[in-house]
N, C-alpha and C positions, 0 to 999 in steps of 0.2 A: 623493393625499390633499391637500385643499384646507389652505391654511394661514389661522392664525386671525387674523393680522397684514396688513396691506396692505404694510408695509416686506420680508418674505420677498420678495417677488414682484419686489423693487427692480431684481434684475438682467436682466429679462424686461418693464422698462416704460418705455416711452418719454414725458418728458412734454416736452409743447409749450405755452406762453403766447402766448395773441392777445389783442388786443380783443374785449370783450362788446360784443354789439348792443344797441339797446333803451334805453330809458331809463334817465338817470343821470348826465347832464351830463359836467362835468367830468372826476369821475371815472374815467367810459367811455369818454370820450377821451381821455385820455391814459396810463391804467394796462392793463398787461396781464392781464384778473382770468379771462378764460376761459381755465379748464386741459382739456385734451384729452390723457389717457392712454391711449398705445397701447402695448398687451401682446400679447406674444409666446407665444402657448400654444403652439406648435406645440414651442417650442425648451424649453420651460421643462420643468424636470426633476424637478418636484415633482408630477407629472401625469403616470398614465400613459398610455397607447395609448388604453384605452376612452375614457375624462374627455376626452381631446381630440378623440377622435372627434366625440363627444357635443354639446361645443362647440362644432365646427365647423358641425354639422347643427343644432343648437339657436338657435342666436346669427347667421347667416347674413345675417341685414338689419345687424349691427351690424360685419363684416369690412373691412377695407379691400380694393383689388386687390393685395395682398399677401399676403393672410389672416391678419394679426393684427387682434385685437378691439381696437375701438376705443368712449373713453369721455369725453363732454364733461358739465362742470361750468361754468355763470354765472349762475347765479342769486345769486349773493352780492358783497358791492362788497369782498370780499379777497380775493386769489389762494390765500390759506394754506386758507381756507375751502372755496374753490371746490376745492382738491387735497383737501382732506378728504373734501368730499359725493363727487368723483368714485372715490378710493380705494372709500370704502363703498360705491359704487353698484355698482365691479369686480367687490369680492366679493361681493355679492350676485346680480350675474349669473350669475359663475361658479358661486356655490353653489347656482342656482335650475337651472343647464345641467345640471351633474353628476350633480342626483338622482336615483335610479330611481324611478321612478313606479309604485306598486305593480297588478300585474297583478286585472282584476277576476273575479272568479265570477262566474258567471251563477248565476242564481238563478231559482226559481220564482215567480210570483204569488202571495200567499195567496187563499184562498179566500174572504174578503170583500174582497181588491181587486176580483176578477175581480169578485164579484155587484157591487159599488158601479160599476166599467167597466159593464156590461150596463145596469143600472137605468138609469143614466144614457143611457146608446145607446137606450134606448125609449123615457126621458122627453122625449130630441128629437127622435127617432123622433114619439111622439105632437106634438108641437107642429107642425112639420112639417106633418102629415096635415093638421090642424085649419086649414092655412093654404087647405089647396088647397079649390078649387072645382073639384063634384063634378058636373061635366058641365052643370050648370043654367044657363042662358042668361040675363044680366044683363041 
């Protein structure tokens, strides 16, 4: 079960402060404002077997070669910021990985799809035809 807080997860995340890229003078030179949280689902015990299955297979472009999930924030010119957006972005991944995605029916056509499909398939059907030239020598 995912937890509703970003602080829960405190003893399963690693965070790291670099330099943001990009524009912003000063500031970007010489503040550390890109946060990069890296969480440990595989160890974390608030998450059972399936949910980190699920993770692992869901989130895969986002793993380090260690395989915890890993999450960067800079777009903002303060570090406390940038750990906020990145917190919420964690749970959000996570919450987006764990879902079950509900299984679909199949279902029928109705009967004025299907005529509305056909109508259509002869109305280009006739355009079509009307394009060709019918053996007569130009």
């Amino acid at each position: 079960m995912l937890p509703a807080q970003p602080s829960d997860l405190d003893p399963w995340i690693e965070v790291r402060f670099d330099r943001a890229g990009g524009p912003g003078g000063q500031n970007v030179n010489k503040v550390n404002t890109r946060v990069t949280l890296v969480f440990d689902f595989q160890a974390c015990t608030l998450l059972n077997d399936v949910e980190r299955a699920r993770i692992g297979r869901r989130l895969v472009g986002r793993l380090t070669h260690d395989g915890r999930l890993r999450v960067v924030a800079q777009q903002e010119r303060s570090q406390r910021a940038n750990r906020t957006r990145a917190a919420a972005r964690l749970l959000e991944l996570l919450a987006a990985a764990v879902r079950v995605p509900r299984t679909r029916r199949a279902t029928r056509p109705t009967f004025a799809s299907q005529r509305r499909r056909l109508t259509a398939k002869k109305r280009r059907g006739d355009i079509k035809r009307a394009r060709q030239s019918h053996g007569r020598d130009e």
